[in-house]
N, C-alpha and C positions, 0 to 999 in steps of 0.2 A: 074731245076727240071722238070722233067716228067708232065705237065700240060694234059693231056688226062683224059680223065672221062667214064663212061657210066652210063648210067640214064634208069629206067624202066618210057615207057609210054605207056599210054591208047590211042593206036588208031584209033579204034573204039568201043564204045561198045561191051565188053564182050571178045575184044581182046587186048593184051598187047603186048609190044614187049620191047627189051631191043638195046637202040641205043649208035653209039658213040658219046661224046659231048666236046667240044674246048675250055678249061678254059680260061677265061678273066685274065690279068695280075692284080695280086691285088694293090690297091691303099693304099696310108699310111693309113686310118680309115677301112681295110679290111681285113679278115682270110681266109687262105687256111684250110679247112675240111676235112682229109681223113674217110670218115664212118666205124664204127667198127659195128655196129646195126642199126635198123630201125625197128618202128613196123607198124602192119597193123591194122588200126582204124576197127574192123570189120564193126560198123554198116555204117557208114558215109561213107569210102572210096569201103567198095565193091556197096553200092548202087550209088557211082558216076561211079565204073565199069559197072554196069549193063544200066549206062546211066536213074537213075532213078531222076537228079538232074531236077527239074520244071525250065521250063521258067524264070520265075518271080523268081528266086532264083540263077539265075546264077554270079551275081554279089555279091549277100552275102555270095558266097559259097565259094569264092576263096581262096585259102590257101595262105600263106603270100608269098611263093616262086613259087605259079606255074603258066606256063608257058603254052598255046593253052587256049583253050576253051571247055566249056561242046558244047556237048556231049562230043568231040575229035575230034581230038588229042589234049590229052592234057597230063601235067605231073602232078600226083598230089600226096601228102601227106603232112606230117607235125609231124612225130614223128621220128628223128633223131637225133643218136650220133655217138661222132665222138670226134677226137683228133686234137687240132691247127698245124697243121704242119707249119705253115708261119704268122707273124703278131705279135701286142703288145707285146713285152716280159713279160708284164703279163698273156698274153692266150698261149704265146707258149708252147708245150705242155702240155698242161690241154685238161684231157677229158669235153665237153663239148655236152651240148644239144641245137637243133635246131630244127625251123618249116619248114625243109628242105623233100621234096622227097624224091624218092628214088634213089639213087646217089651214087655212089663210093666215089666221091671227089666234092667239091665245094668251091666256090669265095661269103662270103656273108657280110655286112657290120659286122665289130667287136661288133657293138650294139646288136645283132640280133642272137648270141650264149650267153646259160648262164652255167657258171662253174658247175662241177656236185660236190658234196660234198664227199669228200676220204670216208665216211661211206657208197655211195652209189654205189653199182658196176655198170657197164656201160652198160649188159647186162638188167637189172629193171629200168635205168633210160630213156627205151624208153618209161615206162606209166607215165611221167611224164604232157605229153600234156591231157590224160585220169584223170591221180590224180587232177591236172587244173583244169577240170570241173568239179569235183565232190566239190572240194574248193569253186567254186565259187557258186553250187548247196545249200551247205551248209549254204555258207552266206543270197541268197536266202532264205531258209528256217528256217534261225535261230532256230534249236531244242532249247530246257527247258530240263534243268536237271528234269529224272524221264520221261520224254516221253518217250510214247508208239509206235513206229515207224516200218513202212514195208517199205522194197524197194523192188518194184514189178518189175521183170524181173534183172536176173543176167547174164547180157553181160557186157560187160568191165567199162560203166562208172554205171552200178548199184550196180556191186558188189564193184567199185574204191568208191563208197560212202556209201557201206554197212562199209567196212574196216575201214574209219575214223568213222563213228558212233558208232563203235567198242569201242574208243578211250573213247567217251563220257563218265561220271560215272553215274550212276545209272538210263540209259536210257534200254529200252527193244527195241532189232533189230531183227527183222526175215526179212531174205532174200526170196521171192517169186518166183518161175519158176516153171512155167510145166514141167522143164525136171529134174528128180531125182537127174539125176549126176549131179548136182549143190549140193547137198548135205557135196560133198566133198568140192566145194571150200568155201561153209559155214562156215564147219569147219575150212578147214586153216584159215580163214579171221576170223576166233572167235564169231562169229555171229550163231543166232537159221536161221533152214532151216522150209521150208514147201512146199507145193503144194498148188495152189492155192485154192480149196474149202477146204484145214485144216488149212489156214492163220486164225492167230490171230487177230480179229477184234477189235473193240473201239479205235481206235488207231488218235493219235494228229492230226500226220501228217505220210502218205505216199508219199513215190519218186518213180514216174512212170518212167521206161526208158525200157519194155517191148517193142514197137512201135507197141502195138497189139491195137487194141479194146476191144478185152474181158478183156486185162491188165488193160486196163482204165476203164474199167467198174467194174472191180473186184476192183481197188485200190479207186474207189467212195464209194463202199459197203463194202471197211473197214475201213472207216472213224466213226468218235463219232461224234454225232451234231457239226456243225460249225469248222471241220478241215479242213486240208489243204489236196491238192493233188498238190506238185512240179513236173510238165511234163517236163521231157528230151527229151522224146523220140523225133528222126527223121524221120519222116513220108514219109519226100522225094516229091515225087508227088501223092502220093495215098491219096482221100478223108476219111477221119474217122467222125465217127460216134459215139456221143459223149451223154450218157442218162441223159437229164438233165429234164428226167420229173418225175416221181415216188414223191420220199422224195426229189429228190435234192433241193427243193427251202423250204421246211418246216423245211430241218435239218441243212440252211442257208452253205452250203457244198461251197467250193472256188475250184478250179483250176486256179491256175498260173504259167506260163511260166517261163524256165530260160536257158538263154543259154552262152556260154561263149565268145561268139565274144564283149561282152560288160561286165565291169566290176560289180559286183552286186551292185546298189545305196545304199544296206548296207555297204557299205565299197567304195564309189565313191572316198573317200581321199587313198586309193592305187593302187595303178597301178598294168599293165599285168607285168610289172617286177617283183616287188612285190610278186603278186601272182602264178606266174612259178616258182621264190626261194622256199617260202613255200611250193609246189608240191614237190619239189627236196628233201626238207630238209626231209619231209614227206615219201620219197620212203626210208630213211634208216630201215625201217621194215620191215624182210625179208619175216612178213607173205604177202607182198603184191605180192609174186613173185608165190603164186596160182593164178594170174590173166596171167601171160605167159603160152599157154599151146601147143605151139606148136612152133617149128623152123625150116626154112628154107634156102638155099643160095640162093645171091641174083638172079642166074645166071636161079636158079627154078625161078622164080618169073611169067614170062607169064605160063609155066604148071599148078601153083598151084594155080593163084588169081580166076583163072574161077570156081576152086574145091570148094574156101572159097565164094564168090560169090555163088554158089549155095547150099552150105551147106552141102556139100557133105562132105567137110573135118568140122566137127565142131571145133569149136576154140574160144577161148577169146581174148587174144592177140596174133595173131601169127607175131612173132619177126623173121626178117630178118640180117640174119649174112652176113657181108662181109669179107672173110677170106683174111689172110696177113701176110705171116712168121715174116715177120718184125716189127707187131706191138707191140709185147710186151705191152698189156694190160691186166688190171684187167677186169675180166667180169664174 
């Protein structure tokens, strides 16, 4: 078999390029991966484009598969699918999902793909790494049936956990963004929309994943005495500025962290395996597929990442196609 690959990487800040790469011969506990999709983390992965990962972060930052170092060269992602081509005759061909780059084809431990679920096509199971954190977001903030809930900012992992709040019964969700056109993907996700000075205030708990200040500032001042503010957002290396004088200490207000490199201590007895199945199982709802809103080949990938990096192209997830007469897949 044809073992050649090519891999998109960042070789310098704000530059990509796409190289050739010499697969390793797999060993019996190892899967050959030929990629059908891959998507593009907007917030996380263009801010490691733009070279915005801190110092002191460079070690936390690593994705399970990648290879160089911040700034660059380096290769990085971690929202890949793809189909077994070689390995356990339990994984041989099953599309499955990985915390792989961006890659044609790849050599990864058999551990280290998980099966994608025939209700979920292969195309939506690249926000499976995105549904992840919102899962784990959730457990983090354990909603109460009947909460009053904003999720301030709708980029990929705000509106990935507007979607399951969705789920909730008899909780109230409005999705918060400055930008209107989020309106639409409100709707599809089944969730109320707003802007941010017509959000609905009193509210339990809000999920910050804006990575603004005014976001965090707005999701403190729609808080009811003594709620919660869940922060996602990735700030990268920029200092923020965070208003904890006013009411914050009279209306006893919290801010707490939650990120997904660590499993939430409300569920410490399950694992990341665990919790990437129930991501999976969770993407068979086709309203999640308003969070795809653009596509590419992978071949575009150094033209386009500089576009999504500065915002020129706006997007939510934009998912990368690797085309292949041969593949005969669902997508």
């Amino acid at each position: 078999m044809n073992r050649a690959a090519r891999a998109f990487w960042l070789d310098s800040p704000g530059r990509g390029e796409i190289r050739e790469v010499d697969l390793p011969e797999p060993g019996p506990d190892e899967v050959v991966v030929r990629a059908l999709y891959s998507g593009i983390s907007r917030g996380t992965e263009t801010l490691v484009f733009r070279g915005g990962v801190p110092e002191s972060q460079h070690t936390v930052m690593r994705a399970p598969f990648q290879e160089g170092d911040f700034p660059g060269p380096v290769k990085y992602g971690y929202l890949s699918v793809g189909v077994v081509e070689e390995g356990p005759e339990s994984l041989t061909g099953r599309t499955v999902f990985c915390l792989y780059p961006h890659q044609t084809r790849y050599v990864v431990p058999a551990a280290a793909v998980t099966p994608v679920p025939e209700s979920v096509p292969a195309g939506r199971a690249v926000l499976a790494g995105t549904v992840e954190t919102a899962v784990n977001a959730l457990w983090d903030a354990a909603p109460l049936l009947g909460d009053r809930i904003a999720v301030v900012g709708g980029g990929m992992v705000g509106c990935s956990v507007a979607a399951l709040l969705a789920r909730f019964p008899g909780v109230r969700v409005q999705l918060v963004d400055a930008d209107p056109a989020r309106a639409e993907t409100a709707e599809g996700l089944g969730v109320g929309f707003a802007l941010p000075a017509d959000a609905d205030g009193d509210c339990d708990l809000v999920v910050h994943a804006s990575a603004t200040e005014q976001g965090l500032a707005r999701a403190l001042e729609l808080l009811r005495p003594e709620g919660t503010v869940v922060e996602l957002s990735w700030y990268g290396d920029r200092k923020v500025g965070v208003p904890l004088g006013e009411a914050f200490h009279s209306r006893r207000l919290t801010i707490r962290g939650s990120q997904v490199g660590t499993v939430s201590p409300a569920r410490a007895h399950r694992g990341y395996g665990d919790r990437l199945a129930l991501a999976l199982d969770l993407l068979a709802d086709p309203a999640l597929d308003a969070l795809v809103t653009g596509e590419l080949l992978f071949e575009e990938l150094p033209a386009v990442m500089p576009r999504l990096a500065s915002g020129d192209i706006p997007a939510l997830c934009h998912r990368v196609r690797y085309d292949d007469p041969a593949a005969g897949t669902h997508a």
